[in-house]
C-alpha positions as CSV (number, residue, x, y, z in Angstrom):
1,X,-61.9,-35.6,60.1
2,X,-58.2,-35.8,58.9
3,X,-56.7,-32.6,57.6
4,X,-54.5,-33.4,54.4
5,X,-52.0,-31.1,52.0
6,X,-50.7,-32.6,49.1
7,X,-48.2,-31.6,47.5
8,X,-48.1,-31.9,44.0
9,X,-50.6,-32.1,41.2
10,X,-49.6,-35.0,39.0
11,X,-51.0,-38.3,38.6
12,X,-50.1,-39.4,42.1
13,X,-51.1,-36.4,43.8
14,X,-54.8,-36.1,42.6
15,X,-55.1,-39.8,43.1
16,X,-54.7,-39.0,46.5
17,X,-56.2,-36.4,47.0
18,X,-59.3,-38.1,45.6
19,X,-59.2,-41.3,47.9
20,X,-58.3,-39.1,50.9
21,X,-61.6,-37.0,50.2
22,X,-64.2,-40.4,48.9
23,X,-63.0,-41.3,53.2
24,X,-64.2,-37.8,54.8
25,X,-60.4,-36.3,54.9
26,X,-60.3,-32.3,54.4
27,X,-58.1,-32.1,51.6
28,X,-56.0,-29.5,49.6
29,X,-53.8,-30.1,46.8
30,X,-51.1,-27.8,46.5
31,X,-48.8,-27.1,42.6
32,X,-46.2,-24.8,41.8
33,X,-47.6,-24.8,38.1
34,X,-50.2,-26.2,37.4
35,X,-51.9,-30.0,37.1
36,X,-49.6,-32.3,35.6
37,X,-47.3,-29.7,34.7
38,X,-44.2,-32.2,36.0
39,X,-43.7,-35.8,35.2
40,X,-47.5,-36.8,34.5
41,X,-47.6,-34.6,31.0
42,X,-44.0,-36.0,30.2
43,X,-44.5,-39.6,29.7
44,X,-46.0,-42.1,27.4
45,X,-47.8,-44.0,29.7
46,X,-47.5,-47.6,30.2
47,X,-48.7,-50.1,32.0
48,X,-47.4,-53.5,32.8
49,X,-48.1,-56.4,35.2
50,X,-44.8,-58.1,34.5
51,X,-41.4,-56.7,36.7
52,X,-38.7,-58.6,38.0
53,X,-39.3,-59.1,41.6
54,X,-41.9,-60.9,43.0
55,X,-43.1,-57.4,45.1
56,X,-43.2,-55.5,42.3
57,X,-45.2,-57.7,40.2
58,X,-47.5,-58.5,42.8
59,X,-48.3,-54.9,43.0
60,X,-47.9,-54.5,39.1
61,X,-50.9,-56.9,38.6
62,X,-52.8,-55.2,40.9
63,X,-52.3,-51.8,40.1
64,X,-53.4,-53.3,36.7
65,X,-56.9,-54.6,37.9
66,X,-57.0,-50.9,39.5
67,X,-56.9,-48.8,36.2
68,X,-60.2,-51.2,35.0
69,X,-61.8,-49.0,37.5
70,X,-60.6,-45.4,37.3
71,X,-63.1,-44.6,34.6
72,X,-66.3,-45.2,37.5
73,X,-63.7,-43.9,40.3
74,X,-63.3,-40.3,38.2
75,X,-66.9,-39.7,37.3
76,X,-67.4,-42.0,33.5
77,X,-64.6,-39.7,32.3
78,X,-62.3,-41.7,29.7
79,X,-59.1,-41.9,30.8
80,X,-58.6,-43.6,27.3
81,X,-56.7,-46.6,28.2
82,X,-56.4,-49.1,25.7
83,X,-55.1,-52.6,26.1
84,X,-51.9,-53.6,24.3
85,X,-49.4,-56.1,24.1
86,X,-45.6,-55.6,25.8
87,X,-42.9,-57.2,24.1
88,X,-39.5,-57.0,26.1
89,X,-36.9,-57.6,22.9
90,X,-34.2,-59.6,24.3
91,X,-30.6,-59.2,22.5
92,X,-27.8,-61.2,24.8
93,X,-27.7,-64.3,26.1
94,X,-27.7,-63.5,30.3
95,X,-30.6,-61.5,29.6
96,X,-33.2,-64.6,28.5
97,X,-31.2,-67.0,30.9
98,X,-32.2,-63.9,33.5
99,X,-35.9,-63.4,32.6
100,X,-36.2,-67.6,32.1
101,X,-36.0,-67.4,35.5
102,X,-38.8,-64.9,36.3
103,X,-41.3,-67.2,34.1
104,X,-42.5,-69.6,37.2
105,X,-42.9,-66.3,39.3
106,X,-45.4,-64.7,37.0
107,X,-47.0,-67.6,36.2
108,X,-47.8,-68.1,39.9
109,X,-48.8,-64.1,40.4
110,X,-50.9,-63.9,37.6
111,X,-48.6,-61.2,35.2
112,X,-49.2,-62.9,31.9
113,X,-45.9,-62.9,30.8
114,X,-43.9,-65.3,28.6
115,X,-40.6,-66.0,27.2
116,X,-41.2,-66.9,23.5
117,X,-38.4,-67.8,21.0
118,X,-36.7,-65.5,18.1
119,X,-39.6,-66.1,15.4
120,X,-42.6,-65.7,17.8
121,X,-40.4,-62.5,19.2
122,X,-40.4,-61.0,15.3
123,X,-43.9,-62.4,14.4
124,X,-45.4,-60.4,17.0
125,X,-43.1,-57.3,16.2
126,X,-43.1,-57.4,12.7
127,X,-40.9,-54.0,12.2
128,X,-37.9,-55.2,13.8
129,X,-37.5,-58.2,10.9
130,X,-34.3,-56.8,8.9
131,X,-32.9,-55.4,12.0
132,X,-30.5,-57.4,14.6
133,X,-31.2,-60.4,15.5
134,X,-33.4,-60.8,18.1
135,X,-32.4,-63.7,20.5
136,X,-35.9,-64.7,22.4
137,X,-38.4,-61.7,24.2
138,X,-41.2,-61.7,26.5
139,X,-44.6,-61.3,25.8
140,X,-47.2,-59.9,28.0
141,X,-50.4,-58.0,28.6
142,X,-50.1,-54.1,28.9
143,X,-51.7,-51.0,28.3
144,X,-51.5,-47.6,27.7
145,X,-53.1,-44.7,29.4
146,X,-53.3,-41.1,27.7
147,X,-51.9,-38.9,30.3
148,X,-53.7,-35.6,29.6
149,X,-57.4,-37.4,30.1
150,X,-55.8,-39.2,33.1
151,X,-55.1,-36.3,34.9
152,X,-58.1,-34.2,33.5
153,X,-60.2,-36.9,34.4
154,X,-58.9,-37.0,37.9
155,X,-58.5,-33.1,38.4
156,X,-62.5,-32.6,37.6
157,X,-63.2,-35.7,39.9
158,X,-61.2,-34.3,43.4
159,X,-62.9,-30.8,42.3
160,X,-65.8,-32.5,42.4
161,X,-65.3,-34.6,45.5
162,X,-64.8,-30.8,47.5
163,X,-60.6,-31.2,47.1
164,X,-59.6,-27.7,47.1
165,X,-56.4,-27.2,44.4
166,X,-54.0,-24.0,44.9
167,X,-52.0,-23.5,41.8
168,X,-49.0,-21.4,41.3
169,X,-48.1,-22.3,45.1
170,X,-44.7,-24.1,46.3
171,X,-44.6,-25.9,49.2
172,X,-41.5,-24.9,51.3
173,X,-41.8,-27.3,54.2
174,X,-43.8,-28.1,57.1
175,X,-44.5,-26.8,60.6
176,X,-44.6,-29.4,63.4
177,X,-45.5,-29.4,66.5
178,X,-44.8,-32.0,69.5
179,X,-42.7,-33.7,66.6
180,X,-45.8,-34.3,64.2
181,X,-46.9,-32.4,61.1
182,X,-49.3,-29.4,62.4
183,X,-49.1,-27.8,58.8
184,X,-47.7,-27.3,55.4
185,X,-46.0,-24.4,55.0
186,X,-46.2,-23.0,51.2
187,X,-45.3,-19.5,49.4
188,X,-49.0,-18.4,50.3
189,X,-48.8,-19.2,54.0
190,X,-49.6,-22.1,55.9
191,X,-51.5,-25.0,55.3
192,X,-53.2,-26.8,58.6
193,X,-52.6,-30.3,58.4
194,X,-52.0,-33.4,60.2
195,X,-51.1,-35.4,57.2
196,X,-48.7,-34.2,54.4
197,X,-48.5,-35.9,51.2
198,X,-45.1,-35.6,49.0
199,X,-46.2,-36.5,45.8
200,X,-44.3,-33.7,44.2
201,X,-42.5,-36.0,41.3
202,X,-39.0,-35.1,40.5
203,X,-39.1,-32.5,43.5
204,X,-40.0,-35.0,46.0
205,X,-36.6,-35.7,46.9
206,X,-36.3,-31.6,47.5
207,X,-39.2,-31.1,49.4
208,X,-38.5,-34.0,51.5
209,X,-35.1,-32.7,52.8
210,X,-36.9,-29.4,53.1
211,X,-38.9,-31.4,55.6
212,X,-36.0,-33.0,57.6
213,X,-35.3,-35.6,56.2
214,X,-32.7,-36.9,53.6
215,X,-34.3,-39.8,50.9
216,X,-32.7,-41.5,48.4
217,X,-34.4,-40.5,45.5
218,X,-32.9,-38.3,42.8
219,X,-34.4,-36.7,39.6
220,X,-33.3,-38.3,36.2
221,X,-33.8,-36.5,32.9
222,X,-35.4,-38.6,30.4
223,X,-36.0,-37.4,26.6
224,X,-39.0,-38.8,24.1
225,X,-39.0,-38.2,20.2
226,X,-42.1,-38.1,18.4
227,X,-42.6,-38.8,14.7
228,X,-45.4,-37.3,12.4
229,X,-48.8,-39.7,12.6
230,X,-49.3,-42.9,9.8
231,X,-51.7,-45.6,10.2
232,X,-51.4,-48.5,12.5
233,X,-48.4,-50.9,12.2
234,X,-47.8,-52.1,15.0
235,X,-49.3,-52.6,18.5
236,X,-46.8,-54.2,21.1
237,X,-45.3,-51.2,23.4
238,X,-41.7,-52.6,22.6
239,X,-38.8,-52.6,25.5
240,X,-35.5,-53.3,25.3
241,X,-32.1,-52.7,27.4
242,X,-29.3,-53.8,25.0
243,X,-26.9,-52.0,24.4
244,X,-29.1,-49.4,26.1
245,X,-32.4,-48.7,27.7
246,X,-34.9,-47.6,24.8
247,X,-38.5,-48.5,24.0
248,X,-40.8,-47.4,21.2
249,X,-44.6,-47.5,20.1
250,X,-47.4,-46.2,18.9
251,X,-50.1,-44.2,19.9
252,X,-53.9,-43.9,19.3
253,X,-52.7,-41.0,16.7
254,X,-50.4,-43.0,14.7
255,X,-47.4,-41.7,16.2
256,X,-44.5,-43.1,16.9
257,X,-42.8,-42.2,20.2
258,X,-39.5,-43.8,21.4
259,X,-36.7,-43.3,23.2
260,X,-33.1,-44.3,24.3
261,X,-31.3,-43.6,27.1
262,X,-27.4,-42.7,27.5
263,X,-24.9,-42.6,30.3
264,X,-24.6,-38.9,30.4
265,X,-28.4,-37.7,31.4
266,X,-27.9,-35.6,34.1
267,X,-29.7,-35.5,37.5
268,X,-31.7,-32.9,38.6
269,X,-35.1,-31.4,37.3
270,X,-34.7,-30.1,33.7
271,X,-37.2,-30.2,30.5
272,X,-34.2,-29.2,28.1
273,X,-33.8,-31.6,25.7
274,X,-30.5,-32.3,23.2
275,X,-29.2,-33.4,19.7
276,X,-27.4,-36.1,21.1
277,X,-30.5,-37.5,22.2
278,X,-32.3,-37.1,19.1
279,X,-29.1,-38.6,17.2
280,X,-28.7,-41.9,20.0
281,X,-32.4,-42.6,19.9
282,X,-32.4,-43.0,15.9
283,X,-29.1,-44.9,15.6
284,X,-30.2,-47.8,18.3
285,X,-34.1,-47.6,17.4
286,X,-33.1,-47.8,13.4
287,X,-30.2,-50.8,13.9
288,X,-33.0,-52.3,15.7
289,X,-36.3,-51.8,13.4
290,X,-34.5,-49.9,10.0
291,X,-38.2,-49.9,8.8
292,X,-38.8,-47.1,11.3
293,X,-36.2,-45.0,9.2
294,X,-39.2,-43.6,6.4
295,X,-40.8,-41.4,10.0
296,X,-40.1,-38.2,10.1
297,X,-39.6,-36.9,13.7
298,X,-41.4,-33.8,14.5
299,X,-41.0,-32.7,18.1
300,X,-39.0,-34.0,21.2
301,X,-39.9,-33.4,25.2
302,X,-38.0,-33.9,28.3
303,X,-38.9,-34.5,31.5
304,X,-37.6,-36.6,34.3
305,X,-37.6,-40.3,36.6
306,X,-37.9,-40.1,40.2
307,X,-35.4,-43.0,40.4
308,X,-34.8,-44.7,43.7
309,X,-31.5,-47.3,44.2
310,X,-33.4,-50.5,44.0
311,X,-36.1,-48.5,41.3
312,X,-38.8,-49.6,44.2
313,X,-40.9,-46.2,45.1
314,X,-41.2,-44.3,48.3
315,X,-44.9,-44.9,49.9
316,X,-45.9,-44.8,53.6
317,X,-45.0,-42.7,56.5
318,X,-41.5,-41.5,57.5
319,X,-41.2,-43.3,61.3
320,X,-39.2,-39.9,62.3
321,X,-41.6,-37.5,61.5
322,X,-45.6,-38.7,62.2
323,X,-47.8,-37.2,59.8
324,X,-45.5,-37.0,57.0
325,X,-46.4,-39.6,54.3
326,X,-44.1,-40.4,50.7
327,X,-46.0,-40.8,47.7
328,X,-42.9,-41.0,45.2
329,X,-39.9,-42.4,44.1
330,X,-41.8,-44.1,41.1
331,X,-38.4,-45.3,38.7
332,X,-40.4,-45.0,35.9
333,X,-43.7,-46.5,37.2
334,X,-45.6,-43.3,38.5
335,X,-48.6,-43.9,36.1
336,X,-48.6,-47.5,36.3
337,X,-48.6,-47.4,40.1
338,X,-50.1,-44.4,41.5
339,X,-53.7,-44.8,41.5
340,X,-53.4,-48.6,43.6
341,X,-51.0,-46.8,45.9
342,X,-52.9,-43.6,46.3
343,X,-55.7,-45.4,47.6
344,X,-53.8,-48.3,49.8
345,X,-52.2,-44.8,51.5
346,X,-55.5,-42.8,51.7
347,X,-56.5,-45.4,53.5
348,X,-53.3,-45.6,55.5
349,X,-53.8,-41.8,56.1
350,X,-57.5,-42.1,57.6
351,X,-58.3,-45.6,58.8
352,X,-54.5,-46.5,59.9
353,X,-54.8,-49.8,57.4
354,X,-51.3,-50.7,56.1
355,X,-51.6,-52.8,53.1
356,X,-49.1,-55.5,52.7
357,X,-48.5,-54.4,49.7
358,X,-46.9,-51.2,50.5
359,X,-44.5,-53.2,53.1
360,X,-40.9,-53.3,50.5
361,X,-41.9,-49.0,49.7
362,X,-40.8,-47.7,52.7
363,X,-39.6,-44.1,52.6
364,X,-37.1,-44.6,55.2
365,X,-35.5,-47.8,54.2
366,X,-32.3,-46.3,53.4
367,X,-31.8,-44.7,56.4
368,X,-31.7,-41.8,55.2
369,X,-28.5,-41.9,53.6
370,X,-29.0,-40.8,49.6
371,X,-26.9,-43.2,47.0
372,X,-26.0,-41.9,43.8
373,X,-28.7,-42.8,41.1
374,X,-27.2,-43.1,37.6
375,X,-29.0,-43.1,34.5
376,X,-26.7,-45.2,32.9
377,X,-26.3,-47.9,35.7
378,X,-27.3,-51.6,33.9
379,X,-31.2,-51.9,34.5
380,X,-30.9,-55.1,35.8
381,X,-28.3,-54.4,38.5
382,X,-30.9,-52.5,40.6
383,X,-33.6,-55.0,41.1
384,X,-33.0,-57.6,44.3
């Protein structure tokens, strides 16, 4: 039997853990706080099959067909994920010759995805009529998960499964011996193991040079607004990146959450959030759907993107250190993504299967030299 620490409670940690403990792996789950204290209560989450390279939309449609199953894989707990609609609002010209040129690519994959012209755009996102002028979008299949039952859901599953979770502990590094992982060492002693899972979020890039080794990813601060409930108005998730990154939709409740991202969010982990935020997330949603403007906002979180350079996450084993696997780097896809890859590296872990999937994630493809990660750099200029 594998030994396994995890580090982390989120999303992709519990996913994990679960898959590692369903193949006969000894398994304990390690937090500093407490289950999805990080990144997996921060977030609205989305899910979509469509992305702009053909490896990340293979694994987008999959990771898709995965979420059908979590409800049977936690127990018949409701992770309350309802099907949706994405509409990626397109404002500029290079941006619907760009995404024209995805259309054959998730035909042939299976992503659902379609460029439509400026009247289908607005007739399937009725509250942006009045606003500017949309030039074109694309429509495809989504859907949104509620991130509280997700992680509930899977929490009660891995304690059922015999996962053992230690909250209140950091994880400080690991112990090695003949230059593999031995154990996990943590603020309440050591850990045997002969795996270690880093699937601590935005602290994944800390922990991991704790370890020995120096990754690329960085911590990104993003901010969300939420507006007092109404009744249902609309039901794409709505996507845009001109003049900015933003989004906005709404939820089960009948709020509205959105948010737009500017040039001066800082790296690093932080759940502070700002004015400025607040006041550039109503001026580009508003020019953009003015019919928005009668919501009241009522409270505002932070939390933060484990961004990599080419916004592909960090899965598999570091070649310099056996034993010492990456479950990170998720740009912004962590829900989306982490269940699929949580079981493709479970199995990884236990069997030694390495899914050819997994095979553009590696943790050490950048040598382990770290590039600066901006979250102002254009959106498109990342993906190759």
């Amino acid at each position: 039997m594998r030994r396994a620490a995890v580090v982390g409670a989120g999303i992709a940690g519990l996913a994990v853990a679960l898959e590692l403990r369903r193949l006969g792996a000894d398994v304990t789950v390690v937090d500093d706080r407490y289950p999805g204290a990080g990144n997996s209560t921060r977030n609205v989450g989305r899910v979509r099959s469509m992305q702009l390279t053909p490896d990340l939309t293979r694994f987008a449609v999959a990771a898709r067909r995965k979420w059908a199953g979590v409800h049977a894989l936690i127990g018949q707990r409701n992770p309350l994920v309802f099907p949706t609609r994405y509409a990626w609002l397109l404002y500029a010209d290079d941006e619907v010759e760009r995404l024209a040129a995805h259309e054959p690519m998730w035909a042939e994959l299976g992503a659902h995805a379609r460029l439509v012209d400026s009247a289908t755009a607005v007739a399937a996102v009725p509250v942006v009529r009045g606003g500017e002028p949309v030039l074109a979008a694309v429509l495809g299949d989504a859907a949104i998960v509620h991130h509280d039952a997700a992680v509930y859901g899977y929490l009660l599953a891995c304690r059922e499964a015999g996962a053992e979770i230690r909250t209140g502990v950091r994880a400080e590094g690991i112990e090695r011996t003949g230059g593999a992982v031995s154990a996990l060492e943590t603020s309440d002693g050591r850990i045997p193991a002969d795996a270690v899972v880093n699937a601590a979020g935005g602290r994944a890039g800390e922990f991991a040079r704790a370890c020995g080794v120096q990754p690329p990813n960085r911590p990104v601060r993003r901010q969300v607004l939420v507006t007092e409930a109404s009744r249902p108005f609309m039901t794409p998730a709505v996507t845009f990146y001109r003049p900015a990154e933003g989004w906005f939709n709404q939820t089960l409740r009948g709020e509205l959450v959105a948010g737009v991202v500017g040039d001066d969010e800082p790296e690093g982990m932080t759940e502070v959030v700002g004015l400025r935020f607040l006041a550039r997330t109503a001026r580009v949603v508003l020019a953009k759907a003015p019919r928005l403007g009668v919501l009241h906002v009522i409270r505002q979180w932070s939390g933060v993107y484990d961004m990599t350079p080419d916004r592909r996450p960090l899965v598999g084993e570091h070649e310099r250190i056996p034993g010492l696997f990456a479950l990170s780097g998720w740009s912004g896809r962590g829900f989306a993504f982490a269940p699929l890859a949580a079981e493709l590296l479970a199995r990884w872990i236990v069997r030694g299967e390495r899914s050819g999937l997994l095979a553009t994630f590696a943790p050490d493809r950048f040598d382990g030299v770290p590039e600066t990660v901006r979250a102002g750099d254009d959106y498109y200029s990342a993906y190759i």
